[in-house]
C-alpha positions in Angstrom: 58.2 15.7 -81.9 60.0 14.3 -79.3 58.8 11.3 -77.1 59.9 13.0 -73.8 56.9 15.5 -73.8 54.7 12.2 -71.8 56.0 9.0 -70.4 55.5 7.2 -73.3 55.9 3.3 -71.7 53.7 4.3 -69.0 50.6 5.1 -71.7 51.7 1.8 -73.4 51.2 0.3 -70.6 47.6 1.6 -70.2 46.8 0.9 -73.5 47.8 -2.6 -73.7 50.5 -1.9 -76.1 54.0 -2.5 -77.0 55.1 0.8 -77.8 53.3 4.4 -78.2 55.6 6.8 -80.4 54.4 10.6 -79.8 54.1 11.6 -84.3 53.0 15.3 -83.8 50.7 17.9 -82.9 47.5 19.7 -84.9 48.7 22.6 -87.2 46.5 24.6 -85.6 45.0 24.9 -82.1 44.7 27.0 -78.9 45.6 26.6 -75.1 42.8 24.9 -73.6 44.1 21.8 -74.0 47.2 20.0 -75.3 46.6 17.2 -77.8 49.5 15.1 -79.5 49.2 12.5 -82.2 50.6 9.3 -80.8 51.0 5.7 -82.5 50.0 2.5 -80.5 51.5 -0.4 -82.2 50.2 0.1 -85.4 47.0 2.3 -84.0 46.8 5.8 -85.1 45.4 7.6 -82.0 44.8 11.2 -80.6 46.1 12.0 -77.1 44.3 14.7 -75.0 45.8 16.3 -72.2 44.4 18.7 -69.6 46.8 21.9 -69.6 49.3 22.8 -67.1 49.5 26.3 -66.0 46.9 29.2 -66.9 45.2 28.8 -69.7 41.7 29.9 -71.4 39.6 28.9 -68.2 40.0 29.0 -64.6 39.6 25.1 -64.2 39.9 22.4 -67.1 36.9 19.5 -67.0 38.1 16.8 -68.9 35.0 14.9 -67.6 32.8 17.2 -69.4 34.2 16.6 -72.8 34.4 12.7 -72.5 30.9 12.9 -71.5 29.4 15.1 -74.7 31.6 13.0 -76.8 30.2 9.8 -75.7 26.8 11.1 -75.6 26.8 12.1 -79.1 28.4 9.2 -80.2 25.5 7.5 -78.4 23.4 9.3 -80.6 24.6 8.5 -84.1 26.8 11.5 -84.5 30.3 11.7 -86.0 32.6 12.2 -83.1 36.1 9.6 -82.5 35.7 7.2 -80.8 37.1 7.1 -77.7 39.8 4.7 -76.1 39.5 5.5 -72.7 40.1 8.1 -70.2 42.2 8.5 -67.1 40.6 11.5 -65.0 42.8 11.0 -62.1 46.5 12.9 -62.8 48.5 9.9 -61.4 49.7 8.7 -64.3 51.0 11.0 -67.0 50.5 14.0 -64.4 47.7 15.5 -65.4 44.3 14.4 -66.8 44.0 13.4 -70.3 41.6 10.8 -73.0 42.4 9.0 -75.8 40.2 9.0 -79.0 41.2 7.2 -82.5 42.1 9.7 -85.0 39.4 10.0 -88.1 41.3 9.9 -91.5 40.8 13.3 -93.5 41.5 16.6 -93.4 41.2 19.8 -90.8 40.7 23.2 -92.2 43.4 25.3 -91.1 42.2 28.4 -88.2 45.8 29.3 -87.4 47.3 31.8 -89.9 47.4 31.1 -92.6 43.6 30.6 -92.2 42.0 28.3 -94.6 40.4 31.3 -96.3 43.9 32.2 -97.4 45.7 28.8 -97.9 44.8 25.3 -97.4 42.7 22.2 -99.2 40.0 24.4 -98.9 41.2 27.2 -100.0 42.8 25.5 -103.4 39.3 23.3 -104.0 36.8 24.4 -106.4 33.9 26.5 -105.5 31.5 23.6 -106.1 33.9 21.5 -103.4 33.7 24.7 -101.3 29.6 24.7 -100.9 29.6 21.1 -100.8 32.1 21.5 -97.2 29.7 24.0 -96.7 26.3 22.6 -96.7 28.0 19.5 -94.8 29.1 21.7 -92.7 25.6 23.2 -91.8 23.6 19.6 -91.5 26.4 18.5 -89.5 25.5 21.0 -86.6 21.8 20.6 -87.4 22.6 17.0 -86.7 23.6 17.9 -83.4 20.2 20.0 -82.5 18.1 16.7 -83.5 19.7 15.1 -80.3 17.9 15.8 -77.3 19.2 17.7 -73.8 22.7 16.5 -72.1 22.2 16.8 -68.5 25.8 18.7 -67.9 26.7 20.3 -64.7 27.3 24.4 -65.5 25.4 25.8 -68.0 21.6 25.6 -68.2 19.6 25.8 -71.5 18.4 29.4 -71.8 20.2 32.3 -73.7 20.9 33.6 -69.9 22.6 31.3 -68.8 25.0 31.1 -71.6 25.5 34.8 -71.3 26.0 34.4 -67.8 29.1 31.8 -68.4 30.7 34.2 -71.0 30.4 36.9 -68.3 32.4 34.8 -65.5 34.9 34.2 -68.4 35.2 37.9 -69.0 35.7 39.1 -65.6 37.8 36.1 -64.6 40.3 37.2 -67.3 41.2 39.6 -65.9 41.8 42.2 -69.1 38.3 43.6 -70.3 38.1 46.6 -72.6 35.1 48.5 -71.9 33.2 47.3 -75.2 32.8 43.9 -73.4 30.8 45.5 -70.7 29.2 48.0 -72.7 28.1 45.0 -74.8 26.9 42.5 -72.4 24.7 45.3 -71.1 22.8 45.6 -73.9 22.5 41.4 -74.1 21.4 41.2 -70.8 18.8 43.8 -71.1 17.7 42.5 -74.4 18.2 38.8 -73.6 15.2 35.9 -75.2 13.6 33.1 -73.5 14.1 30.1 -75.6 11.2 27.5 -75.3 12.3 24.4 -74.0 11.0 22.7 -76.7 13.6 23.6 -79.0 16.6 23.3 -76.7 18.9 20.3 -77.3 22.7 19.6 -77.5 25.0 22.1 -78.4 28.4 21.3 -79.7 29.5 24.8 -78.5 32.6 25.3 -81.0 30.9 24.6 -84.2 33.9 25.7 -86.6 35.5 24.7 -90.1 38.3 24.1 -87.6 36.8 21.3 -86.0 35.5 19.3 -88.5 37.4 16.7 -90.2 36.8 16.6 -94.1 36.9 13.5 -96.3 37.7 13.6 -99.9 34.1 14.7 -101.0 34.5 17.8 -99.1 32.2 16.5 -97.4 32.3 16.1 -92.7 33.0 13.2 -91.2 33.7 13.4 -87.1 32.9 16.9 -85.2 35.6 17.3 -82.6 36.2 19.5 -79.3 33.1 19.2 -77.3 34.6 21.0 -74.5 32.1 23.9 -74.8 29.3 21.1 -75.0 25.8 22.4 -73.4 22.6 22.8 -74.0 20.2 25.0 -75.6 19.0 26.6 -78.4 21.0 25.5 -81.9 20.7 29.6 -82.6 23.5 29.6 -80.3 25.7 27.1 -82.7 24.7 28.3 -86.3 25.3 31.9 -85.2 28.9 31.2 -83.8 29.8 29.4 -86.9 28.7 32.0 -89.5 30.8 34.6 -86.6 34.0 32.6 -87.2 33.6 32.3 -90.9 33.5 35.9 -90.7 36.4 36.1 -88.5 38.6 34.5 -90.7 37.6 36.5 -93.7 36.5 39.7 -93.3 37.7 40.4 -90.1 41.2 39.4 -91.2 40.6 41.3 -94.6 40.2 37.7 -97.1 37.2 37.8 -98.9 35.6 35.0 -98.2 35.8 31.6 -99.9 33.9 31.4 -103.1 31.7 28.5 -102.8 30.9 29.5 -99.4 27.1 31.4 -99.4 26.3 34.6 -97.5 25.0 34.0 -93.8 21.3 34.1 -95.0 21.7 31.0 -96.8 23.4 29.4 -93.9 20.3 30.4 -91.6 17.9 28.8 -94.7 19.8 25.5 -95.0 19.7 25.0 -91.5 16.4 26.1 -90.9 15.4 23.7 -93.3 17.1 21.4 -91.8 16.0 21.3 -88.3 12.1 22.5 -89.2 11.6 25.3 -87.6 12.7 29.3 -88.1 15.8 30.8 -86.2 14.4 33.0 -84.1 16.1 36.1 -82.0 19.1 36.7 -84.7 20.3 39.7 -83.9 20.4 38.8 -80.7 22.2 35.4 -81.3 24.5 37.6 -83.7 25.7 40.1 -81.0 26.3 37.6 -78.4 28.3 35.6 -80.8 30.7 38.7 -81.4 30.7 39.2 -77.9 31.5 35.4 -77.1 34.6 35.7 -79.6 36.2 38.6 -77.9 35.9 37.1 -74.9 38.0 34.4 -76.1 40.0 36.2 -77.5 40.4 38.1 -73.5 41.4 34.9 -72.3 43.8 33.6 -75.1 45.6 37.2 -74.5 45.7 37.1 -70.8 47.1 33.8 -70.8 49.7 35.4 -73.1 50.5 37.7 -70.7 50.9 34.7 -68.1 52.9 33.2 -70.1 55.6 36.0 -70.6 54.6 36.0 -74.5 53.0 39.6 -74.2 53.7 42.2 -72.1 50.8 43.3 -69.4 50.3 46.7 -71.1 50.0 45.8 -74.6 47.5 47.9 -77.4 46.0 44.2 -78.4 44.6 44.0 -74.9 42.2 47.2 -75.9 42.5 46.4 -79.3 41.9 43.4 -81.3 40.0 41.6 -84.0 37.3 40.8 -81.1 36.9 44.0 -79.8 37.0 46.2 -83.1 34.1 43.5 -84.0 32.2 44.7 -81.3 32.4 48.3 -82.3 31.6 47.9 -85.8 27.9 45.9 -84.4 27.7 49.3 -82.5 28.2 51.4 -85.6 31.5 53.3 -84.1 
């Protein structure tokens, strides 16, 4: 990785060091943001930059994600700890944060996924359902904090479905399951009582966890999706893109992993209350993945990396999701 890709004495500079060395990037990762592994001195750290050109939303607020991170940290959950943040563009040329980097492992979501290779693919079932249960607590951790006050999305199922909505139509490429779907959301949407609306992490993912050698987590990152409202809207997006990356790729799943009833009862337990509106929660998850999966196409097609007419615009892991819910 060369040093070239940021000014690398400038950042010294900033963080009152001698010399910052750019190390690498993570194995896996999409395009809303760029984040590099740097060394400060002797400091292992994690450099996160806002993105330059198109890419999975029509504006990038960095703001937003330092502020969940250092409101949950606030709160006693496991998120880096961050170094400091530089909102205004001056001096690397475009926003960006630094956070010390956890010791431990990522599960892989890039293919291969880590249901097909990977630590946690090779580890034991037992090891498997001990990430797993982690896993679960870990975002029922997050639902025991109470409401961020964040500009954008408000608490209720609605408004979340609203956001995915502005996502869809600002991507420009929307097969007509998207809208066919979101029609049957909005007409079936829930009210959530207020009461059990808190934090969301918003991307609550194998992929965004860092594991220690008990298999077990140990710092949630990427908070950019960071609301809140109901944890149905977490615990439903996670068991999604377990699924995602094993039956919806054709892997059978892990193991050690347990079917998505399980998940619901350990979290339940958890957080001391029933899930409520799962079906719902369940479709709108689907329908929130292929909407990202939209934008990460349409800012292929911005990037010259697919061509404007191509069959995965139509077609996709996302979409044929959607028609499967449907029965087609």
């Amino acid at each position: 990785m060369a040093d070239n890709l940021i000014d690398t004495a400038k950042l010294a500079r900033w963080l009152g060091a001698t010399e910052v060395r750019v190390e690498g990037v993570p194995s896996s990762g999409g395009w809303s943001n760029e984040t590099l592994f740097i060394t400060a001195d002797t400091r292992s750290l994690v450099l996160r930059l806002a993105p330059e050109g198109r890419a999975m939303f029509p504006s990038y607020d960095l703001a937003h994600q330092v502020r969940a991170m250092r409101f949950a940290a606030e709160h006693g959950l496991p998120v880096p700890l961050i170094i400091g943040e530089a909102l205004d563009p001056t001096l690397l040329g475009r926003p960006f944060f630094v956070m010390e980097r956890v010791d431990g492992r990522v599960p892989a979501d890039d293919d291969p996924p880590f249901t097909k290779a990977g630590f946690l693919f090779d580890a034991s079932p037992a090891s498997q359902r001990r990430f797993h249960d982690s896993a679960v607590d870990s975002i029922a951790a997050v639902h025991a904090v109470g409401e961020l006050d964040l500009p954008g999305v408000a608490s209720q199922p609605v408004d979340h479905l609203r956001a995915s909505r502005t996502l869809e139509e600002w991507c420009r490429f929307s097969p007509p399951v998207l809208d066919h779907v979101h029609g049957l959301l909005d007409r079936s949407v829930p009210v959530a009582d207020t009461a059990r609306c808190g934090l969301v992490w918003g991307d609550a993912r194998p992929a965004n966890m860092v594991v220690d050698d008990e298999y077990r987590v140990v710092a949630q990152l990427d908070w950019e999706l960071a609301a809140s409202g109901p944890g149905e809207l977490d615990v439903a997006w996670f068991c999604e893109m377990n699924r995602m990356r094993s039956a919806g790729m054709g892997i059978a799943p892990l193991p050690g992993f347990p079917d998505e009833e399980e998940t619901w009862d350990r979290w339940e337990q958890a957080v001391g209350r029933r899930a409520e509106h799962l079906d719902w929660y369940r479709l709108f998850s689907a329908y929130r993945v292929a909407v990202f999966m939209q934008l990460y196409l349409a800012a292929m097609v911005d990037r010259g990396h697919l061509p404007a007419g191509h069959r995965l615009l139509d077609e996709n892991p996302g979409t044929r999701r959607l028609n499967e819910l449907l029965g087609r």
